[in-house]
BAVO-948038 format. One record per residue (C-alpha): x, y, z; residue in three letters. Coordinates in steps of 0.05 Angstrom, whole numbers, padded with zeros to 5 digits, always signed. Example, Ala and Ser with C-alpha at 12.3 -4.5 7.8 and 13.67 -1.06 7.14 Angstrom:
REM residues 2
+00246-00090+00156ALA;+00273-00021+00143SER;
***
This chain:
REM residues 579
+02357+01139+02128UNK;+02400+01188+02160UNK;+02401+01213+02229UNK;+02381+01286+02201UNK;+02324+01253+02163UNK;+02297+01225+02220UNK;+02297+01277+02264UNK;+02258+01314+02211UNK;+02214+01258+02209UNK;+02197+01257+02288UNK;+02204+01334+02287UNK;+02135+01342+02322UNK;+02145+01281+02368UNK;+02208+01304+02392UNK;+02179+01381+02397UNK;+02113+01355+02437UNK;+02177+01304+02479UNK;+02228+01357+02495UNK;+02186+01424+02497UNK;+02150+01407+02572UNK;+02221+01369+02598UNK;+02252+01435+02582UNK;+02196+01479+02622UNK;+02197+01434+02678UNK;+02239+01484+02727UNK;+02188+01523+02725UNK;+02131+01483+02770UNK;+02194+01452+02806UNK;+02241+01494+02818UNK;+02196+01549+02823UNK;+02137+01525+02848UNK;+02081+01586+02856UNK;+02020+01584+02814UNK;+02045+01638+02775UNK;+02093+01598+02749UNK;+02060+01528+02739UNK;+02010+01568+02701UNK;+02070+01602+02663UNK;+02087+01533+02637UNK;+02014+01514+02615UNK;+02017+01579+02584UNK;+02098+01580+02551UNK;+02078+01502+02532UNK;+02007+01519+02501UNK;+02040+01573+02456UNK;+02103+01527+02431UNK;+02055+01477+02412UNK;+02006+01533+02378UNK;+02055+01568+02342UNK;+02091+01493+02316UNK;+02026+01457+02308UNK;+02066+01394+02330UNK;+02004+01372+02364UNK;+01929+01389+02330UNK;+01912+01460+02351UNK;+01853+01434+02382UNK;+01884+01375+02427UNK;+01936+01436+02455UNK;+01871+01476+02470UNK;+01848+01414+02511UNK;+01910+01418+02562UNK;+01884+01464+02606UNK;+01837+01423+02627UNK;+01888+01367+02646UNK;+01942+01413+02677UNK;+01900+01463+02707UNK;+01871+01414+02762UNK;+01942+01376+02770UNK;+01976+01434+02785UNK;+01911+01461+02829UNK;+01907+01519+02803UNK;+01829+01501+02785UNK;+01791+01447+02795UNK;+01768+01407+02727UNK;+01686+01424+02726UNK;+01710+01498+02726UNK;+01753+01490+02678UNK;+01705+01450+02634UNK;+01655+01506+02647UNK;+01687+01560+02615UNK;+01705+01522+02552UNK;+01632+01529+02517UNK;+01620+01606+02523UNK;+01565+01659+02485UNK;+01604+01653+02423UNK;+01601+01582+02409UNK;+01518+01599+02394UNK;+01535+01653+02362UNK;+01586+01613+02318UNK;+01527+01563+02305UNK;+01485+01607+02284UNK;+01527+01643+02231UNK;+01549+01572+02208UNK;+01475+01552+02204UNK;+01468+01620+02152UNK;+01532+01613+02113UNK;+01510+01533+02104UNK;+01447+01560+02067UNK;+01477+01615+02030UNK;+01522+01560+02000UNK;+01479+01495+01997UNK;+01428+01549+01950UNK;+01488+01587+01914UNK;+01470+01654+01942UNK;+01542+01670+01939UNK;+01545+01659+01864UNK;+01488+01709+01854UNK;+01515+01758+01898UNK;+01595+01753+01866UNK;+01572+01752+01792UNK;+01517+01815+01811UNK;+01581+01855+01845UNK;+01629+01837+01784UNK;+01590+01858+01730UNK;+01568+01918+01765UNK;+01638+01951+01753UNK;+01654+01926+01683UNK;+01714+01876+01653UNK;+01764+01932+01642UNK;+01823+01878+01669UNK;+01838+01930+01738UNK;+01756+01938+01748UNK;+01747+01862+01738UNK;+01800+01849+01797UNK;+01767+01910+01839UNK;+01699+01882+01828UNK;+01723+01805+01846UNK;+01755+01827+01908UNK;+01691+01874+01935UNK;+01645+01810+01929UNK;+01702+01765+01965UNK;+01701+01812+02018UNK;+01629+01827+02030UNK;+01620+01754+02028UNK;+01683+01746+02076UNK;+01642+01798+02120UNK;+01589+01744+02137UNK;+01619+01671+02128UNK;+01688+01638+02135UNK;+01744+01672+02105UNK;+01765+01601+02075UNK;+01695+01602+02048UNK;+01693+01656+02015UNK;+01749+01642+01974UNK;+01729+01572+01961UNK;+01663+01604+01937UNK;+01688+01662+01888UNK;+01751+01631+01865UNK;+01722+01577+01811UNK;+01679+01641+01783UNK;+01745+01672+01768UNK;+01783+01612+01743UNK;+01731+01611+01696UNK;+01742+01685+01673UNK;+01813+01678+01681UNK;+01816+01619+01631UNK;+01773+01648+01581UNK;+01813+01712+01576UNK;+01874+01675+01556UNK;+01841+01626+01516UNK;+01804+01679+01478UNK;+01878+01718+01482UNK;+01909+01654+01448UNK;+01849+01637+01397UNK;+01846+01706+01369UNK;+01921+01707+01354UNK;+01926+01643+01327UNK;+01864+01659+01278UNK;+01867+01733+01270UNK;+01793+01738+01285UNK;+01746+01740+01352UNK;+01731+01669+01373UNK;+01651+01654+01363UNK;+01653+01597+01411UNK;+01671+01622+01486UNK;+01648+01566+01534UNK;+01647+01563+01597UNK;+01697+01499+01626UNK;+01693+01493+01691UNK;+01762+01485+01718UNK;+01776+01408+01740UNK;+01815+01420+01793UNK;+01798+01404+01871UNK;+01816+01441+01939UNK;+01804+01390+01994UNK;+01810+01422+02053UNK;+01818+01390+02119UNK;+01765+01407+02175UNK;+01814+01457+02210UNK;+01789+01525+02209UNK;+01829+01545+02249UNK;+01862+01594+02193UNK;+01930+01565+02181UNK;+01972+01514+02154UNK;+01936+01442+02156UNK;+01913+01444+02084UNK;+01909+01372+02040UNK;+01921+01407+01977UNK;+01910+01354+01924UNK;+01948+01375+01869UNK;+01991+01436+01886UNK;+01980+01468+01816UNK;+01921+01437+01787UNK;+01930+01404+01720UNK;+01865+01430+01687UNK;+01877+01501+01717UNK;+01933+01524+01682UNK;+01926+01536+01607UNK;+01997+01530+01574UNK;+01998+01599+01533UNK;+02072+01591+01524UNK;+02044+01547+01461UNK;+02014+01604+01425UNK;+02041+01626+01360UNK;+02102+01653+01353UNK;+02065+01722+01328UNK;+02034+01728+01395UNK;+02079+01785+01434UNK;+02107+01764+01480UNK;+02084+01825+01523UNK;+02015+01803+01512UNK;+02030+01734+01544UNK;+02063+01775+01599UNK;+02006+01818+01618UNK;+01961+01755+01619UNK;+01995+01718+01670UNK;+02010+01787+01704UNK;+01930+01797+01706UNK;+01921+01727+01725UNK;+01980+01733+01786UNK;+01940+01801+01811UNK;+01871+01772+01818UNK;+01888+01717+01844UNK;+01921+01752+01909UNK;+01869+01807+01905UNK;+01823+01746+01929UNK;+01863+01725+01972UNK;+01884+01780+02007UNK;+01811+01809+01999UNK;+01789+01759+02050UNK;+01818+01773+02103UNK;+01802+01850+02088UNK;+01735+01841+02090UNK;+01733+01792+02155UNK;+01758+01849+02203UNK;+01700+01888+02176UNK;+01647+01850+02229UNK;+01651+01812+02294UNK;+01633+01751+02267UNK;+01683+01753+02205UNK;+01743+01721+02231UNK;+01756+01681+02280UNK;+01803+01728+02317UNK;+01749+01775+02320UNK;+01694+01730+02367UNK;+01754+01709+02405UNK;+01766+01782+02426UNK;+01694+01786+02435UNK;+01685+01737+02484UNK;+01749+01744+02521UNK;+01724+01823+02527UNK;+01657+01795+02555UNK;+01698+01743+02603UNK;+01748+01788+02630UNK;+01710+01855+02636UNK;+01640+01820+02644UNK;+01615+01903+02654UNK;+01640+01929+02590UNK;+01588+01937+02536UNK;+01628+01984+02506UNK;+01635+01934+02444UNK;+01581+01909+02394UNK;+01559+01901+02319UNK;+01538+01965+02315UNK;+01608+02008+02333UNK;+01652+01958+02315UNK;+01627+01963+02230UNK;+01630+02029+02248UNK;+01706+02026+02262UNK;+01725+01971+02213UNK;+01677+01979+02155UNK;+01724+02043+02137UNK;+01790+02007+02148UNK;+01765+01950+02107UNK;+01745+02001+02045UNK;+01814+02039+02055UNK;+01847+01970+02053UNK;+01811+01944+01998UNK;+01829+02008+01962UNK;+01892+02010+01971UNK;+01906+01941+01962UNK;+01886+01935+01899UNK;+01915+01996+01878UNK;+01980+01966+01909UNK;+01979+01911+01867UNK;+01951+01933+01802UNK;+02008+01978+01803UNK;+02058+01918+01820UNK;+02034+01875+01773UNK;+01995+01908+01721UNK;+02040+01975+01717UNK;+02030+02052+01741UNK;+01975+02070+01677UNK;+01916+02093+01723UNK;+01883+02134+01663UNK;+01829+02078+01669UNK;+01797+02116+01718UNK;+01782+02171+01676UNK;+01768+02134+01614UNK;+01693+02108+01598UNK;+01670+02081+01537UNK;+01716+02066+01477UNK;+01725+02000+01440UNK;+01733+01935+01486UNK;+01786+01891+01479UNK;+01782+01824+01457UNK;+01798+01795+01537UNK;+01742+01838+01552UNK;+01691+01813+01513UNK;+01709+01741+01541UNK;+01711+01756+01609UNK;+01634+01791+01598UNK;+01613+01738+01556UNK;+01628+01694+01607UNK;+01601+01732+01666UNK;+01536+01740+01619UNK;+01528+01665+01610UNK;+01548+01650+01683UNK;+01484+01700+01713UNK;+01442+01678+01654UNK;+01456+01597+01678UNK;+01440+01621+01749UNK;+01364+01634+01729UNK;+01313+01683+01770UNK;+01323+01682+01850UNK;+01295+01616+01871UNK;+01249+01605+01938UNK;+01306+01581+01970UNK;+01355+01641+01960UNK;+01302+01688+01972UNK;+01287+01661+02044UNK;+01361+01656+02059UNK;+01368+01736+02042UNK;+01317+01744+02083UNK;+01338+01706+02148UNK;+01410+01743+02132UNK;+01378+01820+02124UNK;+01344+01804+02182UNK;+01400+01778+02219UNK;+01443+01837+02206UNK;+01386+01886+02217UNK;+01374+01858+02283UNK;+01448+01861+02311UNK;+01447+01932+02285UNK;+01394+01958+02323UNK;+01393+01914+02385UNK;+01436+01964+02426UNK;+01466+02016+02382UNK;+01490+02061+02437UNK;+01472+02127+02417UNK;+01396+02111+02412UNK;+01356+02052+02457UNK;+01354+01990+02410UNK;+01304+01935+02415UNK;+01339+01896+02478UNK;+01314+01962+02516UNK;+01235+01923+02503UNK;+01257+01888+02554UNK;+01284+01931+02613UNK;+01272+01873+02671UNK;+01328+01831+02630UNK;+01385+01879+02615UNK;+01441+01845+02585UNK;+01409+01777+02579UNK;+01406+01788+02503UNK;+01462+01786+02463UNK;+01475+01782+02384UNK;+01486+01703+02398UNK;+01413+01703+02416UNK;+01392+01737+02358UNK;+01437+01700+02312UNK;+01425+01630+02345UNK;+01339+01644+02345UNK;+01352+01656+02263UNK;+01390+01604+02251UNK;+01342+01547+02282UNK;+01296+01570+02227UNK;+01336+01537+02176UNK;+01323+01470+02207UNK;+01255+01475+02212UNK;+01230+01514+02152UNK;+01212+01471+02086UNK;+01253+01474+02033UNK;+01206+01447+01970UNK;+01130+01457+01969UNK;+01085+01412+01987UNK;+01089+01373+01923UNK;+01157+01343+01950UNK;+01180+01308+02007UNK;+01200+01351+02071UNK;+01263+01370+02073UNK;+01281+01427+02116UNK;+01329+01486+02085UNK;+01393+01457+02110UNK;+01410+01391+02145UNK;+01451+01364+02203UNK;+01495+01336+02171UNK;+01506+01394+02119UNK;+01518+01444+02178UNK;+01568+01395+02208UNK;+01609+01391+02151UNK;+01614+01471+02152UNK;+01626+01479+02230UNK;+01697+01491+02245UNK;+01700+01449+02313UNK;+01774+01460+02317UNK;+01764+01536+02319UNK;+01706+01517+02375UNK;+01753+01482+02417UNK;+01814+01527+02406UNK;+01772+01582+02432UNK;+01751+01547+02493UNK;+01817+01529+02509UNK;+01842+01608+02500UNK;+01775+01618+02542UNK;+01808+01568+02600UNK;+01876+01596+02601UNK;+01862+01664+02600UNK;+01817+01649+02663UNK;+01879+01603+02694UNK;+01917+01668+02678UNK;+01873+01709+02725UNK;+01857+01657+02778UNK;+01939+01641+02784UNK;+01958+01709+02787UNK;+01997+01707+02732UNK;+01957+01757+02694UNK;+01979+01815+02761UNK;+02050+01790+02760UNK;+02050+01811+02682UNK;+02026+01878+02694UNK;+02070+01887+02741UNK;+02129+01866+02698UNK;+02100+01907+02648UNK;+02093+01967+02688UNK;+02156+02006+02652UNK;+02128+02006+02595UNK;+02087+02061+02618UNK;+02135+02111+02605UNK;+02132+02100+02525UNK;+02081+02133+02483UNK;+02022+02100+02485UNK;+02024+02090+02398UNK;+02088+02061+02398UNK;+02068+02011+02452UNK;+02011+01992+02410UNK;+02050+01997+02340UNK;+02103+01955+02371UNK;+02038+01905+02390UNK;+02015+01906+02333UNK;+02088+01889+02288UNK;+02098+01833+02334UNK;+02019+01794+02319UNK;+02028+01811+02249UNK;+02101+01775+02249UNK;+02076+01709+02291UNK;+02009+01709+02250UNK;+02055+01688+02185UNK;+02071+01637+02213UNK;+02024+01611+02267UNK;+01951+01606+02265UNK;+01908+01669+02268UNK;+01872+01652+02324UNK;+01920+01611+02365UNK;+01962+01684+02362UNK;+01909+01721+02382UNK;+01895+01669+02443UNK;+01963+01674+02462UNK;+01964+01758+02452UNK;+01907+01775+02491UNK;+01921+01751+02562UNK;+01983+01786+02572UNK;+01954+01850+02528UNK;+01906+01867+02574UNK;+01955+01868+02641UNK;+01999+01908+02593UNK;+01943+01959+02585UNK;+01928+01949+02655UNK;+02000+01963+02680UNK;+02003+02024+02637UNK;+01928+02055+02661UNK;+01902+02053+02585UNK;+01844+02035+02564UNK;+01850+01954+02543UNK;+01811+01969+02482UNK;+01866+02014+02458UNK;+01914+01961+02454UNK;+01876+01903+02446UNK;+01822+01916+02394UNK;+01885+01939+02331UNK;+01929+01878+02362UNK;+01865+01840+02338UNK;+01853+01861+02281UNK;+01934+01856+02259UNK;+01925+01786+02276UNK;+01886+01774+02201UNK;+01938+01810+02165UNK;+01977+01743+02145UNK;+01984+01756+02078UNK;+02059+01727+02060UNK;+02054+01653+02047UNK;+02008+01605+02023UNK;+02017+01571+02088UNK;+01997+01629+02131UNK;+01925+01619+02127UNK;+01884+01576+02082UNK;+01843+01622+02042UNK;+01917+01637+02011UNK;+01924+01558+02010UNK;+01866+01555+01962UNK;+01888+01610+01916UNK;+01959+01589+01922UNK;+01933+01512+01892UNK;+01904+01539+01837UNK;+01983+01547+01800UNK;+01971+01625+01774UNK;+02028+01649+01820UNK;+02085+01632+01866UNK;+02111+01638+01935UNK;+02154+01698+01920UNK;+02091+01736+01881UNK;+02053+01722+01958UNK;+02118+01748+01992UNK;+02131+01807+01951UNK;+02052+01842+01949UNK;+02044+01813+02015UNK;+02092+01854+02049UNK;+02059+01919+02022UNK;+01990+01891+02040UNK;+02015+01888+02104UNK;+02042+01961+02114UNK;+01977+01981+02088UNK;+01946+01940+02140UNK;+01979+01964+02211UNK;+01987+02043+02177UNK;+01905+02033+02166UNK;+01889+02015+02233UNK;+01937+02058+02276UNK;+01907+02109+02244UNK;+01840+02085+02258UNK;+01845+02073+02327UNK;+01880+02135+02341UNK;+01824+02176+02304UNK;+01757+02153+02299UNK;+01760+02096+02344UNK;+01777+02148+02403UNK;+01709+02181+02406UNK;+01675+02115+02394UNK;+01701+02081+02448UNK;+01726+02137+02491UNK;+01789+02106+02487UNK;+01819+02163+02517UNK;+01793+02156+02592UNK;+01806+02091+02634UNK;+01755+02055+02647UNK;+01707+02045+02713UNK;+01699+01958+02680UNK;+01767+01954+02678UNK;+01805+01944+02748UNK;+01862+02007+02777UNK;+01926+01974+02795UNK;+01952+02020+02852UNK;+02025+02049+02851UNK;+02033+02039+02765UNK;+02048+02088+02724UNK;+02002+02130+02687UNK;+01995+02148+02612UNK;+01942+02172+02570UNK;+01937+02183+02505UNK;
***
């Protein structure tokens, strides 16, 4: 083996080895707290951003290097690693455990798809609108483990119905459903990036080999099938992630922001369910939109006269794919006891975070005006989610088993994510009790003369860039604790930088690697790295040009984004710039 191979081999060694010998001037030579927490910081991110250690071992350093280097002492370090959002994180996981255990999700994908028909660009529309409602409200990864064997099905039977009615020059009688045989195994690391077991990188069963069709099969036709195949396949993908930004709980970068907001500023309440669907439901629908117009058009061609057209004779792909969708709601039956009490916990769930404090009217939490602030959508989501421990699944003719069990909700909680969180949590409070976080701002301060847009585009180009390639919610961690002295330095509001650098952190949409709801697709063998690359990079133009716009529109008014706030803290002698 050579020397080059072995380097390679020990790559992460070497980078976990080298990376803190090379930081070390900075606690010795240096010597302040500012910079011994610079090098728990510089160190955390290297180690983030190359996964040479597991994300969540690198979000356990703080608590070893914070009290070594005294900068704070280890039980208040521990203390700020379990925050509000862990409960609320339980309690979602607790709902999206029974939505799946019951197949909810199939009912709800299959109701969505063959609401908008099987013309081929409706079909991908319609897949992508259930991947991102259900993306709204469980694990992106989820999501897309949940809707993609309903279209593998579809996909298969188009081209075998395609293949069958060439070869016999009549409609095929006999359109089965075959489940696909191929298997995803995901590791427990939801932490939205690269540590994905895939077990067969294009499953063998997945595939159909249409390049043995008859010779009097055009070869166009083949074309357009794989081309279909190739566009709803990253429509799902890619739909994910649209839909997550759409609520607080739908990504992980999301409830990071969301509790980092809450531990920084603990005055704000300028952000909750309510006004954040109401600035990210519309991106979400633009994005959605758009993206499958983006690649309908890349893949499929620039024919839009679909939209006009209604009626007429169906092709023979369209028949399958509705035969199939047919069978697949038939199979599913009527709504069973189970699904009906899970849409009901989850309606109820989503009405109460609504209405709890909207803003512009009192919500419920004002019932109880001696505890102000003691209630919080992890209450509400936590309170809702016991139920499914406790209520019976079966009638009394059966044995007791409650709607969801321990171990079932422990095989869906993402405890990286938990303790990559609490380690962001740690080191953005290091970052403050240091005074690291000041010494930023202050470094920052000339920035202030730059339009306050091009700070945040430029904000916003840079997550979007490290998010390709790191994971989602380690760049986010990283992000936010010098965003917010960058805001500070520059007297804008934090929200106006920090809430679209959030959102830009879910745009990875380039590589299977990038996150592993593209993993999944990616495994199934319908397209290839340079298919990701190429649709990605329009995806993502849509992305950043969608929420710019957002931000600097609607999102002003709804978070007065254009006065500095009294919660957030005046740095004397900066510079001042508003939008």
């Amino acid at each position: 083996m050579g020397f080059t191979a072995i380097i390679f081999k020990y790559r992460n060694f070497l980078l976990t080895v080298v990376t803190p010998l090379l930081l070390l001037p900075l606690p010795l030579v240096i010597g302040t707290k500012e910079s011994e927490c610079a090098f728990v910081l510089v160190l955390m991110a290297v180690l983030w951003v190359t996964e040479a250690a597991p994300l969540a071992i690198t979000a356990m350093l703080p608590a070893i290097l914070f009290p070594l280097f005294g900068i704070m002492k280890s039980s208040a370090v521990a203390s700020v690693y379990f925050k509000d959002f862990h409960f609320l994180l339980i309690g979602v996981i607790c709902l999206a455990t029974s939505i799946e255990k019951w197949g909810l999700h199939r009912r709800i994908a299959l109701r969505v798809v063959t609401m908008v028909g099987v013309n081929p660009a409706w079909l991908m529309f319609g897949f992508m609108t259930g991947c991102a409602f259900l993306s709204m409200w469980v694990h992106n990864t989820s999501a897309v483990a949940m809707v993609m064997p309903i279209v593998e099905a579809v996909l298969q039977q188009i081209l075998r119905s395609s293949r069958e009615s060439d070869l016999a020059g009549e409609d095929n009688p006999n359109l089965e459903l075959d489940e696909p045989d191929c298997k995803v195994q995901i590791k427990e690391d939801n932490s939205e990036k690269k540590n994905i077991d895939l077990m067969d990188e294009k499953p063998k069963d997945c595939n159909l080999d249409i390049s043995e069709t008859s010779s009097d099969q055009a070869p166009e036709a083949k074309n357009m099938d794989r081309l279909l195949c190739k566009a709803i396949c990253l429509g799902i993908a890619y739909s994910s992630n649209i839909g997550g930004i759409s609520t607080l709980l739908g990504t992980s970068p999301n409830l990071i922001f969301s509790e980092y907001l809450h531990q920084m500023y603990p005055e704000c309440n300028s952000v909750n369910f309510g006004n954040w669907l109401l600035l990210c439901l519309p991106i979400s629908v633009v994005m959605l939109v758009l993206t499958w117009a983006w690649l309908y058009w890349l893949f499929m061609g620039s024919d839009f006269s679909f939209l006009w057209k209604c009626g007429g004779e169906k092709s023979e792909k369209e028949k399958a794919a509705r035969k199939v969708l047919e069978e697949e709601h038939k199979a599913l039956g009527p709504m069973s006891p189970q699904e009906i009490f899970t849409s009901v916990v989850f309606l109820a769930m989503v009405l109460l975070w609504l209405t709890r404090d909207p803003g512009f009217i009192p919500g419920w939490a004002s019932l109880f005006p001696d505890y102000t602030g003691y209630i919080t959508d992890a209450t509400v989501a936590l309170l809702l989610g016991v139920l499914f421990f406790i209520t019976p699944a079966y009638g009394p003719s059966k044995n007791y088993d409650t709607m969801i069990s321990w171990k079932e909700f422990q095989n869906s909680m993402p405890w990286t994510v938990a303790l990559l969180v609490g380690g962001g949590f740690a080191l953005a409070e290091g970052t403050k009790e240091s005074g690291l976080s000041t010494w930023v701002a202050e470094l920052l301060t000339p920035l202030g003369d730059l339009p306050v847009l091009a700070t945040i585009t430029v904000a916003c180009l840079i997550v979007t860039t490290l998010t390709e390639v790191a994971s989602n919610a380690a760049t986010i961690t990283i992000f936010l604790p010098i965003l917010s002295p960058l805001a500070e330095a520059i007297h804008v509001n934090p929200l106006y930088v920090m809430i679209p650098a959030t959102l830009c952190t879910s745009f990875s949409f380039l590589l299977p690697v990038s996150n592993p709801a593209n993993a999944v697709v990616f495994a199934y063998g319908h397209i290839e790295v340079m298919d990701m690359v190429k649709a990605g990079v329009g995806v993502n133009i849509i992305g950043v040009v969608c929420v710019i716009l957002a931000i600097s529109t609607w999102g002003i008014p709804l978070f007065a984004l254009d006065t500095y706030p009294d919660w957030a803290p005046v740095l004397p002698t900066l510079n001042s710039t508003m939008p």
